[in-house]
C-alpha positions as CSV (number, residue, x, y, z in Angstrom):
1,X,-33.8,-70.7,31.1
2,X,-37.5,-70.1,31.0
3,X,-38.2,-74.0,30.8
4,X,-36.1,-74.8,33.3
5,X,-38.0,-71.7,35.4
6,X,-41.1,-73.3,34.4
7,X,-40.2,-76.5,35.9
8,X,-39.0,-75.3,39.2
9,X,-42.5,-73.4,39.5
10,X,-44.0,-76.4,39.2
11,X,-41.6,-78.3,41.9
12,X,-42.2,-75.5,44.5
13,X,-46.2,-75.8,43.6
14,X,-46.3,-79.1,44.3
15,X,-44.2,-78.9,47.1
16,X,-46.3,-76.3,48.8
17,X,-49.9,-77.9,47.7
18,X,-49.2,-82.3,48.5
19,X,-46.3,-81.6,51.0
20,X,-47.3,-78.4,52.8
21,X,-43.7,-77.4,52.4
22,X,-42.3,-73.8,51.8
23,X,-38.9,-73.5,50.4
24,X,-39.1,-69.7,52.3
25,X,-38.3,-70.7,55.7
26,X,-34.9,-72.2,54.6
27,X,-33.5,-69.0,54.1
28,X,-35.5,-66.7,56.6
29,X,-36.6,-66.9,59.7
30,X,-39.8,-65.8,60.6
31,X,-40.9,-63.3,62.4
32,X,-40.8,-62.3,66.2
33,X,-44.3,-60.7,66.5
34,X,-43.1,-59.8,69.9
35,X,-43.3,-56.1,69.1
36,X,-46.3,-53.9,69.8
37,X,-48.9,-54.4,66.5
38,X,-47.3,-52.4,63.5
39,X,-49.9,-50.5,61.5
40,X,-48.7,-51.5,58.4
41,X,-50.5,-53.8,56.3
42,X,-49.7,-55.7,53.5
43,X,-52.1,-56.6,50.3
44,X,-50.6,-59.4,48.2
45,X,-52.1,-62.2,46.2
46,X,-51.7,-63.9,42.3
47,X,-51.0,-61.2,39.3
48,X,-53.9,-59.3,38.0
49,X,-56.4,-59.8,41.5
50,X,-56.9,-55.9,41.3
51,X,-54.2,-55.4,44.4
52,X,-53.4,-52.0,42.6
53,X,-57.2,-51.2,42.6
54,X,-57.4,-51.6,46.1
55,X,-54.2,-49.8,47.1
56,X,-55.4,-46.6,45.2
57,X,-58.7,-46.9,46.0
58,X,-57.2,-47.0,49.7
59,X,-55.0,-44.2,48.8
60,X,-58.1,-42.1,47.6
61,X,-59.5,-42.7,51.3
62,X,-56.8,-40.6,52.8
63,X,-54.6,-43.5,53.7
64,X,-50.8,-44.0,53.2
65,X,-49.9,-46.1,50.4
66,X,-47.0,-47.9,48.4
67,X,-47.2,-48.8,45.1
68,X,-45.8,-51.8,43.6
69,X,-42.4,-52.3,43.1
70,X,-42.3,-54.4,40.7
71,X,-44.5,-53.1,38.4
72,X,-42.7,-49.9,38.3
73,X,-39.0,-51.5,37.9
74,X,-41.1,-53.5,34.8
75,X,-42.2,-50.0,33.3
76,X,-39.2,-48.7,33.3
77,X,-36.8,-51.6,32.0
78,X,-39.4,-52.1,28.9
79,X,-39.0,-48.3,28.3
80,X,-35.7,-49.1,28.1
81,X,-36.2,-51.7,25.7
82,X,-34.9,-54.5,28.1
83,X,-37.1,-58.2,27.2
84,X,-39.0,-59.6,29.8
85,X,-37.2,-58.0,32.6
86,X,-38.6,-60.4,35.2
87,X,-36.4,-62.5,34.3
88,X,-33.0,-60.7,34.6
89,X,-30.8,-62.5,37.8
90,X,-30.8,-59.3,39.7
91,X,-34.5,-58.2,39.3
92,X,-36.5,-59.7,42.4
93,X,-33.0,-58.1,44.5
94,X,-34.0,-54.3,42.9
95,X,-37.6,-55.4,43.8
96,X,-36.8,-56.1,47.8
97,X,-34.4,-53.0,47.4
98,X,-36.7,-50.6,46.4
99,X,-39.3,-51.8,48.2
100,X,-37.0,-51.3,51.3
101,X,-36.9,-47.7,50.5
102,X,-40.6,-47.4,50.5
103,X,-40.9,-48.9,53.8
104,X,-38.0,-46.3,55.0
105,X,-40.3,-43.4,53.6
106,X,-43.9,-44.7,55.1
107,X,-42.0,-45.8,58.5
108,X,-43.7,-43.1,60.6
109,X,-47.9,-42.0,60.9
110,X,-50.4,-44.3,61.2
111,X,-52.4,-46.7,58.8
112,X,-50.5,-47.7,55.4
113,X,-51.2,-50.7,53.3
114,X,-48.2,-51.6,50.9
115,X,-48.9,-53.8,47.4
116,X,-46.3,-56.8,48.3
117,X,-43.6,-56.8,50.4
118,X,-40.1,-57.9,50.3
119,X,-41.5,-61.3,51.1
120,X,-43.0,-61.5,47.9
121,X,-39.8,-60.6,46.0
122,X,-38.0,-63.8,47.8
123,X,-41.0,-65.9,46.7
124,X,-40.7,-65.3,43.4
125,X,-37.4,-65.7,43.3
126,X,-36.9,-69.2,44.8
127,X,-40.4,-69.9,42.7
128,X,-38.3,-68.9,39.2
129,X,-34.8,-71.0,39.7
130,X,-32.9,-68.4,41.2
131,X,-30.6,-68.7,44.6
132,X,-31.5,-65.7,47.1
133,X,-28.8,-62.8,47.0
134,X,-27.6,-61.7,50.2
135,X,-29.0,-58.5,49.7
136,X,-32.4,-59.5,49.0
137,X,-32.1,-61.5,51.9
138,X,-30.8,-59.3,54.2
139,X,-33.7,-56.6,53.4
140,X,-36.1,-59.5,53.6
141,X,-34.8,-60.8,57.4
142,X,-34.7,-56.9,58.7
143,X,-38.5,-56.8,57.7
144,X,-39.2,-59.8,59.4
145,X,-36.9,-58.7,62.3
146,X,-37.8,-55.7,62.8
147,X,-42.2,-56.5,62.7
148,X,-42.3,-54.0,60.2
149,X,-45.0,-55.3,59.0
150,X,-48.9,-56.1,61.0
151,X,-49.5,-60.1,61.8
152,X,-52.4,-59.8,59.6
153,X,-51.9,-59.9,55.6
154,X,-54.5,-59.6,53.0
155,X,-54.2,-61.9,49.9
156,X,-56.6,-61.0,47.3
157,X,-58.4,-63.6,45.5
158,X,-58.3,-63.7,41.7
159,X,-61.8,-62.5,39.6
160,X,-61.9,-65.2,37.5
161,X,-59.9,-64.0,35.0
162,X,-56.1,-62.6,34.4
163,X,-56.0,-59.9,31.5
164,X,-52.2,-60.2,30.1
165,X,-50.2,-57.2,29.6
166,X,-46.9,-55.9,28.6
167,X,-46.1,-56.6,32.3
168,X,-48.3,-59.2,33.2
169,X,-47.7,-62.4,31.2
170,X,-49.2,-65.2,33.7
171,X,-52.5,-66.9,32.5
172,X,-54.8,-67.8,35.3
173,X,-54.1,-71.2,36.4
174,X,-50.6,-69.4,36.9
175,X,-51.9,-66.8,38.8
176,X,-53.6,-68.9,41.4
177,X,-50.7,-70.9,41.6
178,X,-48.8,-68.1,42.8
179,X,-51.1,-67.3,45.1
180,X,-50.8,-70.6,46.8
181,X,-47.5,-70.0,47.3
182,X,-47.5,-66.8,48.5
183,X,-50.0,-68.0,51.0
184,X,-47.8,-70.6,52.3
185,X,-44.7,-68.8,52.9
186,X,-46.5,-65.6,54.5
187,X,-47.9,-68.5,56.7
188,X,-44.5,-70.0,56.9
189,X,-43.2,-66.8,58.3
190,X,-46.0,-66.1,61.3
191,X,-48.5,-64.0,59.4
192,X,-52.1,-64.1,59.6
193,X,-53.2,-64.6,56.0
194,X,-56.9,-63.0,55.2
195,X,-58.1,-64.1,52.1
196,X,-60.1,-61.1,50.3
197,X,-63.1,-62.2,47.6
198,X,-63.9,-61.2,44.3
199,X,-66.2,-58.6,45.2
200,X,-66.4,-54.8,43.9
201,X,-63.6,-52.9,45.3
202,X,-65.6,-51.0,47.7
203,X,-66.8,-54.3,48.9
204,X,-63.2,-55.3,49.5
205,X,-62.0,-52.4,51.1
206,X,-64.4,-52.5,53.0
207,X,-63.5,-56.0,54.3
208,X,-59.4,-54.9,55.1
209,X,-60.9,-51.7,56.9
210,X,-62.6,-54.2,59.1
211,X,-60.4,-56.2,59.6
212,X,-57.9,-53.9,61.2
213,X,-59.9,-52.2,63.7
């Protein structure tokens, strides 16, 4: 299972870097943007960019914030003793899902930044050999429906270096791979992709804080 995985990473790579093809917008269309500007924002980007470092930093500003999905769902299938969890048929689904509920619980106020979307969740799924449940599409369509999100997404740039982790296991070549992707099919769906730099987190922040007034 992993090396077939592996190989349909690298098919969707190449697809998206010589073909400028997204498998994404096969499954989802994208969205309207003919609602008035949300004012949320999402930060996405390659594994182990420092998203989470910005998000909290953000958080410690006063602003509303939403963790990772992901990482949380990882945390608590390893305490659970479950291997590589990642790679269980229904995780990326339980991803979208809670994420879902986050954007249900940060739906009213102002300013909130989210670490990935549901967006991400599909893209990882179609990049690891799985076919799209209904339900992760469904939640993934309403968001896209619905302009939940601001035209204008921030995908954080890698440091030059990914530390692995029990929940990080991508080196970095994989992680800016990823990144590609995700670039493509946030693109692929009518966002506004702002690349972030390396930089120190203030430096960062500040750059997204500028960027939405």
């Amino acid at each position: 299972m992993l090396n077939r995985a592996k190989t349909t990473f690298l098919i969707v790579l190449f697809l998206t870097l010589f073909l400028g093809a997204s498998p994404i917008h096969q499954y989802v269309k994208p969205k309207s943007n003919q609602t008035a500007p949300s004012k949320r924002f999402i930060i996405t980007g390659g594994p182990g960019t420092g998203k989470t470092t910005i998000v909290n930093y953000l958080h410690q500003l006063g602003y509303k914030t939403a963790r990772e999905a992901a990482t949380d769902l990882i945390r608590d299938d390893l305490a659970k003793h479950v291997v590589a969890p990642w790679s269980e048929r229904d995780f990326n689904q339980r991803v979208a899902l809670l994420q879902e509920k986050r954007q249900e619980e940060l739906l009213k106020g102002g300013v909130a930044f989210f670490d990935r979307s549901p967006i991400d969740a599909l893209t990882y799924e179609l990049m690891y050999d799985f076919e799209p449940t209904e339900e992760l599409l469904r939640v993934v369509q309403k968001t896209l429906d619905e302009d939940f999100y601001h035209n204008k997404v921030f995908l954080i740039e890698d440091l030059g270096a990914c530390l692995k982790t029990e929940i990080r296991a991508e080196t970095l070549e994989e992680s800016r791979s990823i990144e590609t992707i995700l670039e493509k099919s946030y693109q692929d769906l009518g966002f506004k992709v702002i690349r972030v730099p390396a930089a120190s987190v203030k430096e960062r922040v500040a750059k997204i804080l500028e960027s939405i007034d």
